[in-house]
C-alpha positions in Angstrom: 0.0 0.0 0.0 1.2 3.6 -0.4 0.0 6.1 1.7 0.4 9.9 -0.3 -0.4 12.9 1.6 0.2 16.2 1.6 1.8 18.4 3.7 -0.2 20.5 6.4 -4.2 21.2 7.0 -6.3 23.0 5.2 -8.6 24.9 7.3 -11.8 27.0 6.1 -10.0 26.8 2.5 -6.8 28.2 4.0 -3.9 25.8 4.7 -1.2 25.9 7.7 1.5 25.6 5.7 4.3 28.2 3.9 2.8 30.7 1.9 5.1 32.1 -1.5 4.5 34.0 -4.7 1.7 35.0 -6.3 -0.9 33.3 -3.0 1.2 30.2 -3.5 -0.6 28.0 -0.6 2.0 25.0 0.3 -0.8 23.0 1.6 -3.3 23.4 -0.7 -1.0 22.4 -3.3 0.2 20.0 -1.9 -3.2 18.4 -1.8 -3.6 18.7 -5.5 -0.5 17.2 -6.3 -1.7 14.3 -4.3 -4.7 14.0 -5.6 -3.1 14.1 -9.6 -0.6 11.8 -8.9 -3.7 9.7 -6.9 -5.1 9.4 -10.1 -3.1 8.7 -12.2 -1.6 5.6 -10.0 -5.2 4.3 -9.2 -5.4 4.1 -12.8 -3.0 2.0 -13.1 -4.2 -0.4 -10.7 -1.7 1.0 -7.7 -3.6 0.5 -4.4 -3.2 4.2 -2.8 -4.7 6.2 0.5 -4.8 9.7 0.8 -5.0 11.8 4.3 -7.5 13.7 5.0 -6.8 18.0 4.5 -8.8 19.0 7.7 -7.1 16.2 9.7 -4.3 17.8 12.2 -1.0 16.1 12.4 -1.4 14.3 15.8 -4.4 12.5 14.5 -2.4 12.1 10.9 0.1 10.5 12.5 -1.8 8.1 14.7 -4.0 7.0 11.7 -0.8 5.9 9.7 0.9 4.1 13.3 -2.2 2.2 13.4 -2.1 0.8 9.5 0.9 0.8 8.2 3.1 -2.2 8.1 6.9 -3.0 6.5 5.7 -3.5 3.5 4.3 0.1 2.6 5.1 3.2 1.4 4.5 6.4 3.2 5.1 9.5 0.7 4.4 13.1 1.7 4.0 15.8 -0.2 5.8 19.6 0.8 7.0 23.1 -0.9 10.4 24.7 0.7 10.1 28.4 1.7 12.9 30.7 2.4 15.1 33.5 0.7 13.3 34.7 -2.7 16.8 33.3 -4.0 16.7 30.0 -3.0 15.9 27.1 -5.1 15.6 23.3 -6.0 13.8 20.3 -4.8 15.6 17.8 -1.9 13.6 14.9 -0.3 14.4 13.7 3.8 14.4 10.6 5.2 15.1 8.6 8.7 18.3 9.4 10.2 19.2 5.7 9.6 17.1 5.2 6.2 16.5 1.7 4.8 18.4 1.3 1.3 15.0 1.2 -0.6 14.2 4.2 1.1 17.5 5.8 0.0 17.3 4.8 -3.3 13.5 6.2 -3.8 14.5 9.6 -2.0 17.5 10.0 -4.4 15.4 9.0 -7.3 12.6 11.3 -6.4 14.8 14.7 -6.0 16.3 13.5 -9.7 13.2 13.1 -11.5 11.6 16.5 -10.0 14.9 18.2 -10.6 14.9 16.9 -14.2 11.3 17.6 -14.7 11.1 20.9 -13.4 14.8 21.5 -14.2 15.8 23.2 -10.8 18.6 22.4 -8.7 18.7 18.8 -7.0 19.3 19.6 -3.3 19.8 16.1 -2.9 18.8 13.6 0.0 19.0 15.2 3.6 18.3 13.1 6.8 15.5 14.4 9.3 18.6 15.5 11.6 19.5 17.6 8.8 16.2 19.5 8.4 14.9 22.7 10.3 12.9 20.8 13.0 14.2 18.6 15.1 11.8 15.8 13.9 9.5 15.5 11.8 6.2 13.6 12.6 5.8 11.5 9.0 9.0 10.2 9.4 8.5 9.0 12.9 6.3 6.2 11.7 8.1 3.7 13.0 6.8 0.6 10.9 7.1 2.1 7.6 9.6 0.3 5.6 9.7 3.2 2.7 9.1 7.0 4.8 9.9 9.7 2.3 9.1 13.8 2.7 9.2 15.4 -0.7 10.0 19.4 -0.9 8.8 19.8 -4.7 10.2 23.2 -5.3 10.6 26.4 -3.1 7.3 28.2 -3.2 8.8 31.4 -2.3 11.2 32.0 -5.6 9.6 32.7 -8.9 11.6 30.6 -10.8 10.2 27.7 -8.9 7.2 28.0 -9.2 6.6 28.8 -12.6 8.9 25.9 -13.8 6.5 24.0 -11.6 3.3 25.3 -13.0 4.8 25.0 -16.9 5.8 21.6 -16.2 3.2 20.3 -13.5 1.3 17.2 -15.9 4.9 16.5 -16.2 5.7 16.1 -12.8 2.9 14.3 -11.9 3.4 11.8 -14.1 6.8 11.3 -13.4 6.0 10.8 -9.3 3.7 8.0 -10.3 5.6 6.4 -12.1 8.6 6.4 -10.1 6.6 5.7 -6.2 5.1 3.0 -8.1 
């Protein structure tokens, strides 16, 4: 099973996450990415759950403790914020990563790298990243936990590359958490 969500809650049409350019909203993004890639992996016949967008991240992560097993995927979807200058697409994973789950992270900052061609800010562990943890990589019986930062929704570049190129992209991330 793969489990795609996106990053943050959207609450009264308004989401909790970073906020860029042009009323970029991370989280409500985020959701239709999830939803597009959803799509086009039921499609072909790739059993996938999606969270819930009003569901807060205590509850989130509770929901995926009690399901998920070895065998899954858990894949969750973010947008970087920062400096107007900075740029590129990275994924995180477990301080102490399976090799699957370092070979899916690499392959995912690649792909969205080459598909949006922005910088590939490469595989960074959850030591490495501006919280001290991060609460979808804490689930603990996930044999495959990876946290996607698409693009930085606070440079320009970014984000148009990522609106250009967004069929694209999504069909690229199905293929490739597939």
């Amino acid at each position: 099973m793969i489990y795609l969500l996106a990053g943050h809650t959207i609450i009264d049409g308004k989401g909790t996450g970073a906020f860029g350019v042009n009323g970029f909203d991370e989280a409500i993004e985020a959701a239709k990415l999830r939803d597009d890639i959803t799509k086009v992996l039921r499609s072909k016949n790739v059993a996938v759950t999606n969270d819930v967008d009003t569901t807060p991240l205590g509850k989130l992560t509770m929901w995926l403790k009690s399901l998920v097993k070895k065998t899954d995927k858990v894949m969750e979807i973010h947008f970087n914020a920062g400096p107007a200058s900075a740029t590129g697409t990275e994924t995180l994973i477990d301080d102490t990563p399976t090799y699957e789950e370092s070979v899916l992270a690499g392959n995912i900052a690649k792909t969205v790298s080459t598909v949006l061609g922005i910088r590939n800010r490469g595989v960074k562990h959850e030591s490495e990243s501006q919280h001290s943890s991060l609460a979808i990589i804490s689930v603990p019986s996930a044999a495959i936990n990876v946290l996607i930062e698409v693009c930085f929704c606070s440079n320009q570049n970014d984000v148009s590359l990522y609106r250009r190129n967004y069929t694209l992209l999504v069909e690229a991330l199905a293929e490739i958490i597939k």
